[in-house]
N, C-alpha and C positions, 0 to 999 in steps of 0.2 A: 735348608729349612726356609727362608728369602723367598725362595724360588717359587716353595708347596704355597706360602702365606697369602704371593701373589698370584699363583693360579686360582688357591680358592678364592679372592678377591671377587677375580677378574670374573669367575663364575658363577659368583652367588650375584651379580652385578648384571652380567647377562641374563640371570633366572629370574630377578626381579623386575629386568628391563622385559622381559618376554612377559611376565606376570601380568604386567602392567599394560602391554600391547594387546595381550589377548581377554582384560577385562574392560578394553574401551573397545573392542571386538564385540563383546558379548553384549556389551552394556549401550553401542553406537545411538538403537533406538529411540531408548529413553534422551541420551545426550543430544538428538538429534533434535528429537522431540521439545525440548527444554531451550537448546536454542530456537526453535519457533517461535514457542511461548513468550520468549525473554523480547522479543523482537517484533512481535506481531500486537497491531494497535485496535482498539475500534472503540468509539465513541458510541456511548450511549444517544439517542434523537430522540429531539422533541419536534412541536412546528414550527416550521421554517419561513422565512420567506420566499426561498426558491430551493431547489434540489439542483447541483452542479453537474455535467457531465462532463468533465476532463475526454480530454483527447486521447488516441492510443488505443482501447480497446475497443474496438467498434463494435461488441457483442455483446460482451457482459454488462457494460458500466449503463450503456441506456436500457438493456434487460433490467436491472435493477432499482436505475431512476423514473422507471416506467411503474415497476411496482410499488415503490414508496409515493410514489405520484397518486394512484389508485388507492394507496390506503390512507390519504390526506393529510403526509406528511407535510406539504405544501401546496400551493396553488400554480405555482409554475416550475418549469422545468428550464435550466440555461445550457445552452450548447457551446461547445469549443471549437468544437468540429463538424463540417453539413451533414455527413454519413450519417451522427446520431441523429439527427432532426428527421428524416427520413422513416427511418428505423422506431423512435419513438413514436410516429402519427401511425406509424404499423401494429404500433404495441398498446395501441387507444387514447393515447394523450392526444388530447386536441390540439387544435394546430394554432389557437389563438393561447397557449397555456406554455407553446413551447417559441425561446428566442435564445438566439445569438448572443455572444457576449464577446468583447475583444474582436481585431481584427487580425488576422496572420500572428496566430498564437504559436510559438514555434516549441513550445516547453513549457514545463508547469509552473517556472517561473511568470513567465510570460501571460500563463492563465488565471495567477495572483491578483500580478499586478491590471489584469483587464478587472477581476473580479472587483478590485477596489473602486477602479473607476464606474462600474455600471454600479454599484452599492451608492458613491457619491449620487447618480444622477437618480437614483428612483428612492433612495432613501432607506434602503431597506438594511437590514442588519444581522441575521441571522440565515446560515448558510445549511444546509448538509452537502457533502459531497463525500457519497460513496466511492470507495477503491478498493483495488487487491487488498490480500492479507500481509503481502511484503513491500507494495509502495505505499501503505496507507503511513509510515511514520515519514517517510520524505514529504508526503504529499503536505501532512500536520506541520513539520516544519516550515515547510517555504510558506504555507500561506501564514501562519501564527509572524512569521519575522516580516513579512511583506506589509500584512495588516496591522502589526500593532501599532496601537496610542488608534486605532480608528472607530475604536467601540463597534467592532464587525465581530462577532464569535462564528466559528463556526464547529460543524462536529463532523468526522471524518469515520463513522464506519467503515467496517473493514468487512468482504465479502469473499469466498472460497472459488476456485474454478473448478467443479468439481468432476468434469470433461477430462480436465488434466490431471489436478494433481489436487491433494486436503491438506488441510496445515499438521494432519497425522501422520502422515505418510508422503512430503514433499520430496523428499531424497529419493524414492522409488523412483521416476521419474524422470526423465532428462529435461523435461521440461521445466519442470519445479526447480532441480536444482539451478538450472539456466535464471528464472525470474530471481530465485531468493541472491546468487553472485553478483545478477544485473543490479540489483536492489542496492545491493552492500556498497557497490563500486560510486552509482548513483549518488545514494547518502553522502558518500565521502565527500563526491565530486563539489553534491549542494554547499554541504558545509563547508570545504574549501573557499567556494568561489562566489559563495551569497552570503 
């Protein structure tokens, strides 16, 4: 009798555990989905006094601060890296609209703390800097900890690579999955170590 008690135990144990495998199976989508959601940031913008382009992706981020540029989010455009300055006098921003900021920015700490000092020297206060949909909350972090008490706000929309991968369907992907892992490891790394 011991014996029937623990088989069917052990079986109804197994049927719930398969239960439960095959409704995060069916359900991954949505779960997938939700984790996006739960993780993925973007700032409402207003006017600026410059539009940032962070280093790294040399396609989308000055595609995008080229557009924001164009629709008078700000008057200038600040580069991290030379490829965007190129790129953006491609994309119509004039060449007296776009500058340099920091020198041998090697990370996005690095791009913070230059951000602070050219905000010191010209006065200005108010940032946008466009990013991915999964580095845009490290990117919030570092610079919110780097800048506070400096009365610098900035807002960090969040923008899709749609080439690759949408924040609906990022697991599809090898790609997506790749950025949202780099992202996470990223995160951990800043918060550890800043």
């Amino acid at each position: 009798m011991r014996w029937r008690s623990r088989s069917w135990r052990r079986t109804m144990t197994m049927a719930a555990l398969g239960g439960f495998i095959i409704s995060i199976w069916l359900g991954r989508e949505l779960l997938l989905r939700g984790i996006a959601s739960l993780w993925i940031i973007s700032d409402p913008i207003t006017h600026a006094d410059a539009i940032v382009v962070l280093g790294g992706n040399y396609q989308l981020r000055p595609l995008v601060a080229a557009d924001l540029y164009q629709r008078g989010f700000a008057d200038k455009v600040l580069v991290s890296q030379t490829p965007d300055r190129a790129l953006l006098l491609k994309l119509g921003v004039p060449p007296n609209a776009v500058e340099d900021f920091g020198t041998a920015n090697r990370n996005t700490r690095d791009e913070a703390v230059a951000l602070r000092e050219w905000a010191k020297r010209n006065a200005a206060s108010v940032f946008i800097i466009p990013s991915e949909i999964f580095s845009a909350r490290r990117v919030r972090w570092i610079f919110d900890r780097v800048l506070s008490g400096s009365g610098i706000t900035i807002e960090v929309p969040s923008f899709e690579e749609p080439r690759y991968f949408t924040r609906s369907e990022w697991w599809k992907t090898e790609y997506g999955v790749t950025a949202f892992k780099t992202e996470l490891l990223k995160y951990a790394y800043y918060r550890l170590n800043y």
